[in-house]
N, C-alpha and C positions, 0 to 999 in steps of 0.2 A: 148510278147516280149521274145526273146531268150537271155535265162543267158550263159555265155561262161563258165561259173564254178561254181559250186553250192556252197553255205556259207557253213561255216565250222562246221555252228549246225547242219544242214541237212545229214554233211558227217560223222557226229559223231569223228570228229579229230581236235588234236590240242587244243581243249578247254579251256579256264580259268573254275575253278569252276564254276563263278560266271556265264559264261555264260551256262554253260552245265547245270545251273539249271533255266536260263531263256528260254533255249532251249525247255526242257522237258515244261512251263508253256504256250508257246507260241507255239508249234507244235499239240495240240489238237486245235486250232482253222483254221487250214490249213485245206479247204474241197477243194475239187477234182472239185466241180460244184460251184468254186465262184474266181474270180480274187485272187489271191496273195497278189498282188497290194494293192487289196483293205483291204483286212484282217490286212496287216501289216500296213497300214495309221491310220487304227483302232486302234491298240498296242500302237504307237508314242504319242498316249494318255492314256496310261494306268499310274494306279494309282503309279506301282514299276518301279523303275528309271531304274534297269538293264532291266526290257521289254522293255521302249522307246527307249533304246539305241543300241539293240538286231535287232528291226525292222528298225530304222532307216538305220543301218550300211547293215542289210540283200537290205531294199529297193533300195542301192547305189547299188548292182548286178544288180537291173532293170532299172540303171541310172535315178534315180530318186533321187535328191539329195537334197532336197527343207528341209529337216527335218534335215538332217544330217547336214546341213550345219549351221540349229538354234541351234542343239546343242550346240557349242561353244558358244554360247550367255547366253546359264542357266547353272547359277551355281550349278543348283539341280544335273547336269551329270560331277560333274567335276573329280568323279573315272572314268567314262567312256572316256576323253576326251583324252588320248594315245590311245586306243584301236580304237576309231572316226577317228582322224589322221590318222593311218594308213590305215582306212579303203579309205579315200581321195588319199591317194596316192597311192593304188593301182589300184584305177579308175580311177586317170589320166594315170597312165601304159599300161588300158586297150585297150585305142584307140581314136585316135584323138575326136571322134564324144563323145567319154563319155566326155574325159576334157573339151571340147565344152560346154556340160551340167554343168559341176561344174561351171567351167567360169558363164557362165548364172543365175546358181543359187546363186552364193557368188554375184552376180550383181541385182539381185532381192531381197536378203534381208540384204544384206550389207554395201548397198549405195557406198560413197566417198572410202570405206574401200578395196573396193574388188580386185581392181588391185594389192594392198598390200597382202592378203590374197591368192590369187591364184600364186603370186610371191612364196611368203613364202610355198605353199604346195610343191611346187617342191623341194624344199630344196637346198643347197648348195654346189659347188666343194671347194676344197684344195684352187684352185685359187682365186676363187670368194670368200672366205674370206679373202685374202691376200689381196685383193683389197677394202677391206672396210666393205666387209657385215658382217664382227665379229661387227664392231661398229654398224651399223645398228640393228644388233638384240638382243644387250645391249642396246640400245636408246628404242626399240620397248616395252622393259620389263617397261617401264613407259608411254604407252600411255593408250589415253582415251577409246582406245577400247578393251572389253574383248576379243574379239576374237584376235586380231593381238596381243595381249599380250598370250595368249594361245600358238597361231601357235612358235611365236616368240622362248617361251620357250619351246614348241616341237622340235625345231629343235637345241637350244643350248643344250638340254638334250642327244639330239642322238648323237651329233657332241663332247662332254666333258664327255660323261657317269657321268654328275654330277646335281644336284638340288640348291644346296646352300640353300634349304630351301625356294627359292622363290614359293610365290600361288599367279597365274595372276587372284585369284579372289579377294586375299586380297585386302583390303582399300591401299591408295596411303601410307598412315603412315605407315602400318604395311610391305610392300613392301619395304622399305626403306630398312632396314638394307642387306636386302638380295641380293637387286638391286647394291648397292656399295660393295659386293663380286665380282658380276658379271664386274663390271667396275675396281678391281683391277685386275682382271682375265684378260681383255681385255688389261688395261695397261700393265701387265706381257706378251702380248703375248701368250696369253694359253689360248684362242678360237682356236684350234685347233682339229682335230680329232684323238680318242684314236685310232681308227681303222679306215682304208678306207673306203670311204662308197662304199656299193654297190650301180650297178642301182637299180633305179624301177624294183619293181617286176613285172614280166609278168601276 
């Protein structure tokens, strides 16, 4: 299968620490006479959390998003799960046929959740919060699902440059207090973006 852009371990740029040293632990298993494919399905179960989250995000290059998509769901990757996110949305940037795939796959292991979930990757205009979706993804920061509580506060984190301390893997109690920032925030009117958002990257 033909990558349109090779991952950024491979190109040796741009790196986080954290992955330039999952880079060096997971590029000696890359051989020349065995799928890719296959080698990083293998990793996605590796014992250290930055490998499975390394291969999974690499395997979204070969639209292959079936791993990447569970991450959200284990709390084990939940430093990795900004860096996940974005990796989703730059493969729906990539091309009709990839987001096709994510589509498919947030519908394969996401059940009822997924038409929410693939809403939420695209993220949001100026307007479309003006129209309601500030409330909706205040609302979202208290459901039952980890994932749409992830995506949810992925996209209030980009759109406020803020946290308030919320963890969409905390317990519903410990979520509280941090949840009711967000909902006076939203009364205030300040869902809003610090900065324009750009498009999707190409």
């Amino acid at each position: 299968m033909a990558v349109v852009q090779s991952p950024a371990w491979i190109q040796g740029a741009d790196l986080r620490d954290v992955d330039r040293l999952a880079s060096s632990t997971l590029e000696p298993f890359i051989a020349l006479d065995r799928p890719v494919s296959l080698t990083l399905r293998e990793r996605t179960e590796d014992r250290k959390s930055e490998i499975r989250s390394l291969a999974a995000r690499c395997l979204a290059y070969l639209n292959s998003f079936e791993t990447l998509v569970k991450e959200f769901g284990d709390e084990r990757q939940r430093s990795y799960w900004t860096a996940e996110y974005d990796a989703l949305r730059h493969s729906l940037a990539r091309s009709p046929e990839a987001a096709a795939k994510v589509r498919k796959a947030l519908e394969a292991f996401s059940g009822a959740d997924a038409a929410e979930l693939y809403r939420l990757s695209w993220g949001y205009s100026v307007e479309q919060l003006r129209e309601g979706a500030d409330k909706q993804l205040v609302e979202f920061l208290d459901h039952d699902s980890l994932q749409i509580r992830v995506f949810a506060f992925e996209n209030l984190q980009r759109i406020t440059k803020k946290t308030l301390l919320y963890l969409p893997q905390a317990a519903a109690t410990q979520r509280r207090s941090s949840v009711q920032r967000w909902k006076e925030m939203l009364e205030n009117g300040a869902i809003v973006y610090e900065t324009l958002p750009s498009p999707l990257p190409n």
